[in-house]
N, C-alpha and C positions, 0 to 999 in steps of 0.2 A: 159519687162514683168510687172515692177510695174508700168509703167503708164496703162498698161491695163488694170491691177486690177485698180487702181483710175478711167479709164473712165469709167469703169463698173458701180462704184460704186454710180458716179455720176450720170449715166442713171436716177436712182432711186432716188436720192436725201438721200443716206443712209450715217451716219456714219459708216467711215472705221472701229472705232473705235469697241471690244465687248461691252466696259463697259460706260454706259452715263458717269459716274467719267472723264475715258479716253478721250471721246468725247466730253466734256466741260471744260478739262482743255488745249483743243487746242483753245481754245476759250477767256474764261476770265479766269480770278487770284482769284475768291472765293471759298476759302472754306465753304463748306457744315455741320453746325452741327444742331443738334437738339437745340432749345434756351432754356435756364435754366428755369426752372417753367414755361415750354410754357403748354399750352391750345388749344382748337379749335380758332381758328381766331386771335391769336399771330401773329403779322407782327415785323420783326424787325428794320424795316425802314431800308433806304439807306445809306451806304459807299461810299468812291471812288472806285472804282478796274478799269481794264480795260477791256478791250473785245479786240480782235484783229483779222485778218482776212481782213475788207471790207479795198477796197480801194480807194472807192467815198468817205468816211468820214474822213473829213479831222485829227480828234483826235481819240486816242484807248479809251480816256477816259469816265467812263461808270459807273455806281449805281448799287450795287448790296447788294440785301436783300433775308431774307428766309418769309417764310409765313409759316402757321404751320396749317394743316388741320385734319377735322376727317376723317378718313377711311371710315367710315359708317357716314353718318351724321345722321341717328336717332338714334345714340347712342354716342353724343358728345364726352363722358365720357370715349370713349373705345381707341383703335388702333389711334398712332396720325402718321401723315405722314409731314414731313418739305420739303418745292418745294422752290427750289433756283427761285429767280427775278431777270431780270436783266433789265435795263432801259438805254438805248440811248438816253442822252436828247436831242430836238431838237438842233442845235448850230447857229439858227435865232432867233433874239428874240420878234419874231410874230410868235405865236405857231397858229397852227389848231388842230383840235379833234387830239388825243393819236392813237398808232397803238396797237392791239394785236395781238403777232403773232403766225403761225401753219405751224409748221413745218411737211415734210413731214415722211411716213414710212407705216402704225403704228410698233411701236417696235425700236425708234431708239428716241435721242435725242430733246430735244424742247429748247436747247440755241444755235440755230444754224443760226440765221439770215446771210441771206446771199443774199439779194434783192439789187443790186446795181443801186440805186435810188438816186444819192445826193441832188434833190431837195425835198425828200421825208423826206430824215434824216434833211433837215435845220428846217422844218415847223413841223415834227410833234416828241414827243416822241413816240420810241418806247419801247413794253414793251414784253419781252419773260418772261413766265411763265414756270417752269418746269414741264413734263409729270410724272402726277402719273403712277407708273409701269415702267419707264425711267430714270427717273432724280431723283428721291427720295430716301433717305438713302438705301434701300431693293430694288433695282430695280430686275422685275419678271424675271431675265437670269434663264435659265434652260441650263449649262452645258453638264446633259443628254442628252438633242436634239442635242446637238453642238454637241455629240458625235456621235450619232445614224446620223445623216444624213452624218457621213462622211464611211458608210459601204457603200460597192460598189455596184455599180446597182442602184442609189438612185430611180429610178420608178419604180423598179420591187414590186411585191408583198411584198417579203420578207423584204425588205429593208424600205417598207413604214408603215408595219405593227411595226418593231422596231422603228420608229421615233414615232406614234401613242404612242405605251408602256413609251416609255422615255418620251413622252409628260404627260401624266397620271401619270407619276412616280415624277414629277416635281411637279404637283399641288398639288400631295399628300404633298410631304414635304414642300410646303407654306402652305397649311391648319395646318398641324403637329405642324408649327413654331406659329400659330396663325392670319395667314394672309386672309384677307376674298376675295378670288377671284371673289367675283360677285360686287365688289363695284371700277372696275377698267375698268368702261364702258368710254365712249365718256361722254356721262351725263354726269360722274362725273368729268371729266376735264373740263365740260365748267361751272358747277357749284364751283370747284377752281376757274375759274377767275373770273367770281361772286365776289367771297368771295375777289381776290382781286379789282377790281372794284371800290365794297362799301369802300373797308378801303382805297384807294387811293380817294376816294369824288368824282368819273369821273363819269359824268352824260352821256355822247356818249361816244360812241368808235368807231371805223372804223378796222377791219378787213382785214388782209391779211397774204393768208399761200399757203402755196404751197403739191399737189398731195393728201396725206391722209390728212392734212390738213385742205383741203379745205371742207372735208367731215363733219369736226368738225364745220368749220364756215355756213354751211350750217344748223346744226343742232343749231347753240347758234341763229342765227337770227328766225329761227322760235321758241324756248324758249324763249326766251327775243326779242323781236321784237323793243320794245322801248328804248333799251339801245343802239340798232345800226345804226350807218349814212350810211356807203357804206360799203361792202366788195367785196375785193378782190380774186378772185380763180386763183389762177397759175397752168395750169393743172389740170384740177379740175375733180375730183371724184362723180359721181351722187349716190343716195342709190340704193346698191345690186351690184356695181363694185370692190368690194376687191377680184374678181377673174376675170379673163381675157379669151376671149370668140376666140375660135380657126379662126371662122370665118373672126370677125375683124383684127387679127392680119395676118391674110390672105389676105384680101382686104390690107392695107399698105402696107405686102409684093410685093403684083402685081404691085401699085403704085411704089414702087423703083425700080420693073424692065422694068417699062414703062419710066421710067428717064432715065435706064441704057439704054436700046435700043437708044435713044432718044442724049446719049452722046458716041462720038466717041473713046474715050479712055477706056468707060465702054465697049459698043459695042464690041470691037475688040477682049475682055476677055470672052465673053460668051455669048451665041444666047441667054439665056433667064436666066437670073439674078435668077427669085422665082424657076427655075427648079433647077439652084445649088445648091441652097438652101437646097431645098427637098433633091433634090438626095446625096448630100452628107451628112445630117444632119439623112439621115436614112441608113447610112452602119450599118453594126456590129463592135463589137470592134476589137481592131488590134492594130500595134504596131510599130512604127517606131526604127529599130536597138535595139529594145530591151525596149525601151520606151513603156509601155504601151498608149493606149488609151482607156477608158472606156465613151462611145459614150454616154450613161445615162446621167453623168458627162458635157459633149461637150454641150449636148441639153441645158440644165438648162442654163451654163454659154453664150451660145448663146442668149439665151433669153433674159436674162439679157443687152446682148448688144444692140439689135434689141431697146431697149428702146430710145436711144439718137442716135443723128444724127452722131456726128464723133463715136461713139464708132460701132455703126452700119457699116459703113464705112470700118472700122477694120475688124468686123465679115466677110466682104463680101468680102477682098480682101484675108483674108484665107482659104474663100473655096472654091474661086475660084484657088488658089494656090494647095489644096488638090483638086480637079478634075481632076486638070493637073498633079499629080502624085505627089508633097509635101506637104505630111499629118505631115508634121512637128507644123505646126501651130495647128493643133489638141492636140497635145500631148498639148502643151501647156496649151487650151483652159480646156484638163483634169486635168492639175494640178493646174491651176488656180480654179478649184470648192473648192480647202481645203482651199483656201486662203479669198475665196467671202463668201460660204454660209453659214458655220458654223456663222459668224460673223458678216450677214448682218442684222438680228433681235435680240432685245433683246425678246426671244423667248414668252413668258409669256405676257409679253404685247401685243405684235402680235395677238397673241390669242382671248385676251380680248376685241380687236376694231373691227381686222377684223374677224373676228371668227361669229360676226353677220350676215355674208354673209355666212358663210360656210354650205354648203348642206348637210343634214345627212344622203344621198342618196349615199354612196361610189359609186355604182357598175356604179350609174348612172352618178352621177358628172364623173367618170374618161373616162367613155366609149366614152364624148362629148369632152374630152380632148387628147384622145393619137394620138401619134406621130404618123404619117407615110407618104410613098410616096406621098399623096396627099395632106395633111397637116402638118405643123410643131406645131399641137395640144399646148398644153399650158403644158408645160413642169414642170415649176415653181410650178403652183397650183397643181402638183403631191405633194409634200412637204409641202406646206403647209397646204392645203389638209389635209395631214396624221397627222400635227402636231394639228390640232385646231377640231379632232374629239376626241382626249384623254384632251382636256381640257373645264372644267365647264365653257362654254359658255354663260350669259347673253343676253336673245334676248335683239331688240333695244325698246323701248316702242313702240306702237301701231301706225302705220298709219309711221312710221318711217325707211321701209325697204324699202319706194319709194319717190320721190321726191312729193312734197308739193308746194301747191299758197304760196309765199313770195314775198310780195314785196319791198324788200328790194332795194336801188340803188347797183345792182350789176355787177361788172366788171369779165367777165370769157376772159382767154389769154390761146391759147392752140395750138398746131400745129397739121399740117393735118398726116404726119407722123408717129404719139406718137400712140403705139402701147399700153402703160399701162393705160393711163388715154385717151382711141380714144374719137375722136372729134363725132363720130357718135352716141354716147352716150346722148353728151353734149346737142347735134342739137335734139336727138327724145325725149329726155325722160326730161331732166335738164329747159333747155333754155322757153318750153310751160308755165314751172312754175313761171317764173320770168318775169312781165310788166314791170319791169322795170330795165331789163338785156341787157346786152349790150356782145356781141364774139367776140374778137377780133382773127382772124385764122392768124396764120404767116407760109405761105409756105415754104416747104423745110423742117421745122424742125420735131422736134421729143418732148419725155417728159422731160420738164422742157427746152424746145429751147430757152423761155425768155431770158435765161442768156448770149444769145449772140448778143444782141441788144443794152447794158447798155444805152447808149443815148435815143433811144427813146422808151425801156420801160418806161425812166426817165418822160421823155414827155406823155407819156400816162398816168402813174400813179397819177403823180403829181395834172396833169391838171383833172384825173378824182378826185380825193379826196376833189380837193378843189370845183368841181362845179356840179360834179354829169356827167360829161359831157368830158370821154377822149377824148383826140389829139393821133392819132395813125398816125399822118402822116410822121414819123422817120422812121416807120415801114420798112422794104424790104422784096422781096423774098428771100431765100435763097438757092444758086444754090450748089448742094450736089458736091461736090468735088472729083466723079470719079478716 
């Protein structure tokens, strides 16, 4: 069961962890303080510390600094917030332009590199910046929601109306403490590395992040245009995707049951793979030997699986096990919801990124969303949904809630499968906007498939940063493992 929960987790690219503290000290060895008579624009410069994790990089050894920001920056003077740095130096000693990196979520940690690239760590520094709202002394968790989403039924009316309240109840007591929630937009995290940028003297950077991430770097190269050489998108996010659209996630489905047809071992478990699906992801609740199941609970943490390829996988071989009469894998799936959702956002920042998407149309956002026999509707955005209508929202600035001419030299890597950040996105809406965009599609997989290529993402990456011009010939299909 806990590897379930981790491939879950992973679908997504979330820290397991509630708290960034938690999820950054599985990471590096620095401590976090405010610096003495710090100011707006205080950097404390570099230490040694480590990082630890990657296993392309030959050393754990690693730099790490605070930077000291305003809350508001037209009010220097007011609310200061410290964002831990942490730097990878290259370990060749022919560097190329610097990385900045974005991590995925929104609502979850930003010292999380985890791109295993070793020709990418010799030639360039990289540099993770902490997420205001994330990583910063006061990150925006809201407990209340952690609470409220674990009442039962999480998509019923009732249960989405207390997540709402607990969300509202949250913001209230960050305003109460003194905290300004409208100053914890995307803007304001690409305008932190800004701020570190100038006081490191980097005239380029180059970019690379992964799923919400990528949304970030989408927006810093059209703000600052001349500060960026290439970026990167790993499953990349177009503007108006921080909710997921029942349809696409339906198209994918068909696709893995046209694979499962297609393979003999799948074949012989089930005439049609998306009808399992369906069919059993829309029983009632029930109960094995006394074990409840609460099928509300099932959906959401199915969803969550449907994102990545092996976790996917999982999903498909328990319900096809409950078709056949052991709904034991269910129970599971239900109690694994206390273990995923409460702790898969830090909920307040969540809010604050994706919450720009969020439609103020309940009746209508949910009506294109729900579950049933013919669709497995979008389960997920029931929740959060409920959660990012009780919080002071910041729209994005204008002309910003769709994709824009950049032309930036951009690398997007995404698989045909990825049900959270789909490809069909990338292809109508993203890709028109970029001359000089390059898609890399890797069959088989799912969101965030990258990570199982290491070699020749190596090889793509490398070779695109240095010349504008990836080698994707590592690349393979990827035959789904029935």
């Amino acid at each position: 069961m806990r590897t379930a929960i981790r491939s879950v987790f992973l679908a997504l690219g979330l820290a397991i962890c509630a708290t960034p503290a938690a999820a950054a000290s599985r990471m590096h060895d620095f401590d976090l303080k405010m610096p003495p008579a710090a100011e707006a624009g205080t950097f404390t410069g570099f230490s040694p510390c480590r990082f630890l994790g990657l296993k392309s990089r030959p050393t754990d050894s690693a730099e790490c600094g605070a930077l000291v920001v305003a809350e508001d920056r037209a009010r220097p003077q007011g609310r200061l917030l410290v964002l831990p740095v942490v730097k990878l130096p290259a370990t060749a000693p022919t560097k190329l332009s610097p990385l900045f990196y974005f991590q995925g979520g929104p609502g979850s940690t930003n010292l999380n590199y985890s791109v295993e690239a070793p020709s990418v760590m010799r030639t360039h520094d990289i540099y993770m910046l902490g997420y205001r709202g994330s990583d910063d002394l006061v990150p925006l968790q809201c407990p209340e929601v952690m609470a409220a989403v674990l009442e039962p039924k999480p998509l019923s009316d009732a249960t989405r109306a207390a997540i709402t309240a607990a969300s509202r109840a949250c913001a209230e007591r960050f305003k109460r403490a003194g905290v300004d929630l409208s100053r914890y937009r995307m803007v304001d995290v690409i305008a932190d590395y800004e701020d570190l940028r100038r006081e490191l003297g980097i005239a380029t950077v180059n970019l690379i992040g992964t799923s919400y991430g990528t949304r970030v770097e989408q927006y810093y190269a059209r703000l600052h245009p001349a500060a960026v050489s290439h970026s990167v998108l790993l499953s990349a996010n177009p503007p108006g995707h921080f909710t997921w659209f029942p349809e696409t996630t339906g198209a994918v489905l068909e696709a893995h049951s046209k694979l499962c047809a297609a393979n003999p071992a799948c074949a012989s478990q089930t005439q049609d793979l998306h009808q399992t699906v369906l069919s059993v992801l829309s029983r009632p609740d029930g109960d094995v030997e006394g074990a409840p199941i609460d099928m509300d609970r099932v959906r959401i943490v199915a969803f969550f699986q449907l994102m990545n390829r092996d976790s996917a996988l999982q999903l498909f071989h328990t319900l096809v096990d409950a078709e056949k009469g052991d709904a034991r894998g269910l129970v599971r799936l239900s109690e694994m919801y206390g273990a995923i959702v409460p702790n898969a956002f830090i909920w307040g920042d969540a809010n604050s990124k994706a919450g720009t998407d969020c439609d103020p149309d309940d009746a209508a956002f949910i009506a294109r969303r729900l579950p049933s026999r013919q669709s497995i509707g979008s389960p997920l955005d029931f929740i959060l949904h409920a959660a990012c209508l009780g919080w002071p929202v910041e729209p994005p600035p204008p002309g910003f809630s769709r994709a824009a001419r950049d032309p930036t030299s951009t690398l997007i890597v995404g698989g045909d499968l990825d049900i959270s950040t789909p490809l069909r996105y990338v292809q109508s809406e993203l890709m028109p906007s970029l001359p000089n965009g390059h898609l890399v599609i890797i069959q088989g997989e799912g969101h965030t498939g990258w990570r199982g290529q290491p070699e020749a993402l190596d090889r793509l990456l490398s070779t695109f940063l240095a010349t504008g011009q990836g080698d994707a010939s590592l690349l393979k299909p990827v035959p789904l493992a029935f």
